[in-house]
SERO-841687 format. One record per atom (N, C-alpha, C): residue number from 0; residue in three letters; atom name; z, y, x. Coordinates in steps of 0.05 Angstrom, whole numbers, plus 5000, padded with zeros to 4 digits. Atoms other than C-alpha are relative to their C-alpha. Example, Ala and Ser with C-alpha at 12.3 -4.5 7.8 and 13.67 -1.06 7.14 Angstrom:
  nr rest atom   up north east
   0  ALA    N 5000  4976 5018
   0  ALA   CA 5156  4910 5246
   0  ALA    C 5000  5024 5018
   1  SER    N 4999  4976 4984
   1  SER   CA 5143  4979 5273
   1  SER    C 5014  5022 4985
This chain:
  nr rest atom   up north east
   0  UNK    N 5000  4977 5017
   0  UNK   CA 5000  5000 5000
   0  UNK    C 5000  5025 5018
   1  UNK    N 5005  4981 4988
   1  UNK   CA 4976  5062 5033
   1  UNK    C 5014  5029 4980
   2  UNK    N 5002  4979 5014
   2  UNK   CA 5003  5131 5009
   2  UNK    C 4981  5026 5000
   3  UNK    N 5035  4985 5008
   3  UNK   CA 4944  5181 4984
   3  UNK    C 5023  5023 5009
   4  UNK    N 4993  4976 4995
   4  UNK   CA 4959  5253 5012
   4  UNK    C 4973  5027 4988
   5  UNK    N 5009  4985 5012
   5  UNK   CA 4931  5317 4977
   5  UNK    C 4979  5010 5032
   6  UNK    N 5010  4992 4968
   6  UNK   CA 4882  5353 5031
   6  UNK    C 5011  5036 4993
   7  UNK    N 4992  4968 4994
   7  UNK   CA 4905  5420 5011
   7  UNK    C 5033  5001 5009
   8  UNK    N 4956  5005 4989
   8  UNK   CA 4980  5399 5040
   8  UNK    C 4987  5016 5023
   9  UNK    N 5001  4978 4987
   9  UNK   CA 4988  5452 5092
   9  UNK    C 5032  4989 5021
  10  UNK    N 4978  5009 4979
  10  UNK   CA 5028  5411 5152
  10  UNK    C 4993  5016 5028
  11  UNK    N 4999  4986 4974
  11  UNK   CA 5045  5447 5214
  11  UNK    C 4987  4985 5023
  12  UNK    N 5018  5022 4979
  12  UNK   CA 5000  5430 5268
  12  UNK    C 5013  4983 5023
  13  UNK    N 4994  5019 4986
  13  UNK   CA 5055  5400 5318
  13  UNK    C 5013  4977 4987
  14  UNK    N 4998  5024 5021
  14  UNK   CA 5075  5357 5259
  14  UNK    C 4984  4980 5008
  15  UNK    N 5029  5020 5004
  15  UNK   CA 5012  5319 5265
  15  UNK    C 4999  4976 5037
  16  UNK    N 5006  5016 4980
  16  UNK   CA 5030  5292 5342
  16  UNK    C 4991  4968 4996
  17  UNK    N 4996  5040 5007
  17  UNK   CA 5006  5213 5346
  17  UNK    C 5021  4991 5024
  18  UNK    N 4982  5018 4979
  18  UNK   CA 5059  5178 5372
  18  UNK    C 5002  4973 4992
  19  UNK    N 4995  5025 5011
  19  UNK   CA 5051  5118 5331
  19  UNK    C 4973  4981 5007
  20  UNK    N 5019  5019 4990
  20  UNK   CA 4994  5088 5368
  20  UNK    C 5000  4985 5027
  21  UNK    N 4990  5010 4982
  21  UNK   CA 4987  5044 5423
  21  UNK    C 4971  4997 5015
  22  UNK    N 5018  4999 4992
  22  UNK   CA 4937  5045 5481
  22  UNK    C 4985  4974 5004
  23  UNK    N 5012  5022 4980
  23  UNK   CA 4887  4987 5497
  23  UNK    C 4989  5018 5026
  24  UNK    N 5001  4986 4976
  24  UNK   CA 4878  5002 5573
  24  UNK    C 4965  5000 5004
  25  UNK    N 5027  4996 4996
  25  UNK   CA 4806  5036 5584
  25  UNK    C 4992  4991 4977
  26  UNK    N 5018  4995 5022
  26  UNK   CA 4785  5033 5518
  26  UNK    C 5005  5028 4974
  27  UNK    N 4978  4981 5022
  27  UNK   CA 4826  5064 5455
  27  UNK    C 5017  5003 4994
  28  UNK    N 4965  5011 5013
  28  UNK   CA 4889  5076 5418
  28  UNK    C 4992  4991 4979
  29  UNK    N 4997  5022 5024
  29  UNK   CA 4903  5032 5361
  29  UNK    C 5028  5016 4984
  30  UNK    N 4972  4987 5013
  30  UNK   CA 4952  5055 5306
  30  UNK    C 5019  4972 4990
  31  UNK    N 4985  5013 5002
  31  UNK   CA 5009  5024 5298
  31  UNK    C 5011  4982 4981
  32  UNK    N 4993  5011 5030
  32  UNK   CA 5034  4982 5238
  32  UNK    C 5018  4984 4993
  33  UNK    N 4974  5008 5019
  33  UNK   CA 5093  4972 5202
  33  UNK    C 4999  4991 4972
  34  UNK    N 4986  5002 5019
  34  UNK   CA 5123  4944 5142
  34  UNK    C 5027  5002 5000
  35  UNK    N 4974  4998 5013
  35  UNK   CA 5176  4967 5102
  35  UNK    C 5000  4992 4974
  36  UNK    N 4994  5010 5029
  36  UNK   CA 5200  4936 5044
  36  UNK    C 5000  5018 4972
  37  UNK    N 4999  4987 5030
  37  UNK   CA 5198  4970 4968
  37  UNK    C 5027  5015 5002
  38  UNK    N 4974  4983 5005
  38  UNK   CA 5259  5020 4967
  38  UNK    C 4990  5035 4998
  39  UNK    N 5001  4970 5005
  39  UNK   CA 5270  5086 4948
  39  UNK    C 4989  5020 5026
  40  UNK    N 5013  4990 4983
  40  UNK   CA 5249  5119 5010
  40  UNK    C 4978  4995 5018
  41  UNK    N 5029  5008 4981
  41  UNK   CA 5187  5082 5036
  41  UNK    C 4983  5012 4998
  42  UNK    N 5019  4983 5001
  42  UNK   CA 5143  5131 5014
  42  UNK    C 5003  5030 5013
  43  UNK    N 4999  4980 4983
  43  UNK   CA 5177  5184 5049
  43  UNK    C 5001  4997 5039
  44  UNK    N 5010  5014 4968
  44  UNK   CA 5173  5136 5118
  44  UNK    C 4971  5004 5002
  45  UNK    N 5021  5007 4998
  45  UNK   CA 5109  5122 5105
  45  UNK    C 4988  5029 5015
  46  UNK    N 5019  4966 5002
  46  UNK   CA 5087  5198 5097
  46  UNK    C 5003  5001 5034
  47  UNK    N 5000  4989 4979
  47  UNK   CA 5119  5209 5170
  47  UNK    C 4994  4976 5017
  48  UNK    N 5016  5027 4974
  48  UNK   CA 5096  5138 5207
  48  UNK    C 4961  5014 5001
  49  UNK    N 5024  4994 5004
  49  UNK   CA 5024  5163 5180
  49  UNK    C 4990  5033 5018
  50  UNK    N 5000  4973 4989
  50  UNK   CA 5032  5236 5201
  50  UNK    C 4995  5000 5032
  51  UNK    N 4991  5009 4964
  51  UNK   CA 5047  5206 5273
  51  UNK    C 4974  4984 5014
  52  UNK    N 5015  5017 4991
  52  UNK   CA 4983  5163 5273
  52  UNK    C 5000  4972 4989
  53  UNK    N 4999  5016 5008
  53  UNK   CA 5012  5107 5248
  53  UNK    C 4999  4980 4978
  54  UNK    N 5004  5012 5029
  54  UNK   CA 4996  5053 5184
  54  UNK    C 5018  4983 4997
  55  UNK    N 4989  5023 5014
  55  UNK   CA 5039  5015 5137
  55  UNK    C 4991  4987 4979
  56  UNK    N 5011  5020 5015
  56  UNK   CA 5022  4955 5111
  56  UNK    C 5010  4979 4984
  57  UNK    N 4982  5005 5024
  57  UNK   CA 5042  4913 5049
  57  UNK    C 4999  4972 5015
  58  UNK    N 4988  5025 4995
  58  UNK   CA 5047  4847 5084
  58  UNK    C 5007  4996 5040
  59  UNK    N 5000  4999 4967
  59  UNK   CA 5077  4831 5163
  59  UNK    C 4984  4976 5011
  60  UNK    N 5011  5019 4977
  60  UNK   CA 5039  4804 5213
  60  UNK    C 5006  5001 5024
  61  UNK    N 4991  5001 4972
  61  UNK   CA 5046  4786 5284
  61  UNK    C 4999  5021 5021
  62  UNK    N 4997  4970 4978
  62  UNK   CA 5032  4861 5312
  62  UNK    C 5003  5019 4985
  63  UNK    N 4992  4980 5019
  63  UNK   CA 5071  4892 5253
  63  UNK    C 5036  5000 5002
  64  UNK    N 4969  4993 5002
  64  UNK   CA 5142  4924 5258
  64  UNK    C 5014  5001 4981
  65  UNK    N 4984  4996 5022
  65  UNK   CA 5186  4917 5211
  65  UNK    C 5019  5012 5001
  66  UNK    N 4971  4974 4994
  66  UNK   CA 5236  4969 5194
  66  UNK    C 5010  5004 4978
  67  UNK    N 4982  5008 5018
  67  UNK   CA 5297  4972 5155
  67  UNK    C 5014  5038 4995
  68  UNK    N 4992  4970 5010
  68  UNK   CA 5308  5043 5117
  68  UNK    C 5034  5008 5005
  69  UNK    N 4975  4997 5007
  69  UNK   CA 5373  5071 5135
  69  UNK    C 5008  5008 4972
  70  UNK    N 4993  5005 5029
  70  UNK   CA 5421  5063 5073
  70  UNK    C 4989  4996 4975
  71  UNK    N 5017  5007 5023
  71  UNK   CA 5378  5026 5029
  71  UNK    C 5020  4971 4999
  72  UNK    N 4988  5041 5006
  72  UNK   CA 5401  4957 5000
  72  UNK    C 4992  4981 5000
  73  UNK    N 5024  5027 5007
  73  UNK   CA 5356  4913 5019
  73  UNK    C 5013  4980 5022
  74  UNK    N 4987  5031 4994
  74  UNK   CA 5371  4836 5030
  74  UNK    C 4981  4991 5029
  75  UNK    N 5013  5015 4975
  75  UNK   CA 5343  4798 5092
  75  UNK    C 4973  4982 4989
  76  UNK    N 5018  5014 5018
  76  UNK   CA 5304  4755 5041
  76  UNK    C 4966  5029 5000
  77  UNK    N 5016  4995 5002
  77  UNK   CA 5263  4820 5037
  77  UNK    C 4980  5011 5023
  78  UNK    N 5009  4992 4969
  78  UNK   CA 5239  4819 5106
  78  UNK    C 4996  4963 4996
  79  UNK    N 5012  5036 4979
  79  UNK   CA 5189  4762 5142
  79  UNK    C 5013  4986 5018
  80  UNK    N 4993  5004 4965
  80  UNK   CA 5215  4719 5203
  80  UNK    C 4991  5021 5016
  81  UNK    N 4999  4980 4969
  81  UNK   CA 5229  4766 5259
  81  UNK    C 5008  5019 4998
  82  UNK    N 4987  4974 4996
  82  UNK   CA 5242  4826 5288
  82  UNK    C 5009  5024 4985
  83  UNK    N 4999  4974 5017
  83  UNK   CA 5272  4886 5245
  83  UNK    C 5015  5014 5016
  84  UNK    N 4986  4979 4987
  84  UNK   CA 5287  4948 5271
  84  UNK    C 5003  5030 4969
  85  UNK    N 4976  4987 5019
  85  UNK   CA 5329  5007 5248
  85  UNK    C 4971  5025 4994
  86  UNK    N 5027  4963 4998
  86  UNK   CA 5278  5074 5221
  86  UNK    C 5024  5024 5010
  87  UNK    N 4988  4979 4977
  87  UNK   CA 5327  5111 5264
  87  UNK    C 4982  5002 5022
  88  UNK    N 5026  5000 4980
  88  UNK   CA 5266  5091 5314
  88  UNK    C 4985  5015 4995
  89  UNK    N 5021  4982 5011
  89  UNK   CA 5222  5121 5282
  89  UNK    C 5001  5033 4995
  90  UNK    N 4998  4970 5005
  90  UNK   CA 5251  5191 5264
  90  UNK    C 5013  5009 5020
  91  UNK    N 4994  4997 4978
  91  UNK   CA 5283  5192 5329
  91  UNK    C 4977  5003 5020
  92  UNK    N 5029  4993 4994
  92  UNK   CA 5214  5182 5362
  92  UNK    C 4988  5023 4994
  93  UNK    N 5016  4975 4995
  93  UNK   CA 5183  5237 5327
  93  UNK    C 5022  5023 5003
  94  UNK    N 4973  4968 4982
  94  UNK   CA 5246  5294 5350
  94  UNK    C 4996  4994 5020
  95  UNK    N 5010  4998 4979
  95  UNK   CA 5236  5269 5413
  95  UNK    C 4964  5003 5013
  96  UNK    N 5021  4984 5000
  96  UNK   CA 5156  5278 5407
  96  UNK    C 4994  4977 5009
  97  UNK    N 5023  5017 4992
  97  UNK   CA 5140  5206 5433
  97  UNK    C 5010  4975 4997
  98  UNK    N 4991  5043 4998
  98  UNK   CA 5149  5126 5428
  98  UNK    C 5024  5001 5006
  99  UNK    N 4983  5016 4984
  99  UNK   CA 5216  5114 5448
  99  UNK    C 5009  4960 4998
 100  UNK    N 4997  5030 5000
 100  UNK   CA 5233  5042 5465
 100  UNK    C 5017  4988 4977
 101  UNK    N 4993  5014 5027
 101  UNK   CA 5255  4995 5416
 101  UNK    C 5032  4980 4988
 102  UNK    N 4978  5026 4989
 102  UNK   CA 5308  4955 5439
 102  UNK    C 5028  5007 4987
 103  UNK    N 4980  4999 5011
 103  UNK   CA 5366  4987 5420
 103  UNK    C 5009  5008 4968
 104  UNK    N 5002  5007 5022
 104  UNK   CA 5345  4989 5348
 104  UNK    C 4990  4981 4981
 105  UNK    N 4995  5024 5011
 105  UNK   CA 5340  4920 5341
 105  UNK    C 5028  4998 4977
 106  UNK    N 4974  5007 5025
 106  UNK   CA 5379  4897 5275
 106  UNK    C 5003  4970 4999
């Protein structure tokens, strides 16, 4: 599930940095791709994973991050096998302006 954005939205141009992509070496960047589960704030992740470069996608696959909304209620059941990380990554990333590593928002 992609969210549709108006084109007359009027975002500040260092808003728009990509930080949510990832390089293949000597070729391109690739955007990045997450799932997050159905909760009340996934559409306001989404807006800023997208803003950054990055896409979320309605099912995980093997080069998709999964990320767990702070203070939402969601069960483990609604997450695939593997990795979930905190979206403290993610909005931490863009205040600091770039990727930071991942590790210590393992959940």
């Amino acid at each position: 599930m992609r969210a549709t954005f108006s084109s007359k939205q009027k975002i500040p141009k260092e808003e728009w940095k990509l930080i949510f992509v990832q390089e293949i070496p000597n070729w391109i960047q690739v955007p990045m791709m997450f799932y997050i589960p159905d909760c009340p704030s996934k559409n306001d992740l989404t807006k800023k994973i997208m803003r950054h470069g990055g896409i979320v996608v309605a099912i995980h696959e093997c080069c998709t991050y999964q990320i767990k909304p702070v203070n939402e209620d969601i069960k483990s059941a609604d997450y695939f096998p593997g990795a979930v990380y905190d979206s403290t990554w993610i909005l931490d990333s863009i205040r600091a302006g770039e990727l930071l590593h991942n590790a210590e928002y393992f959940q």
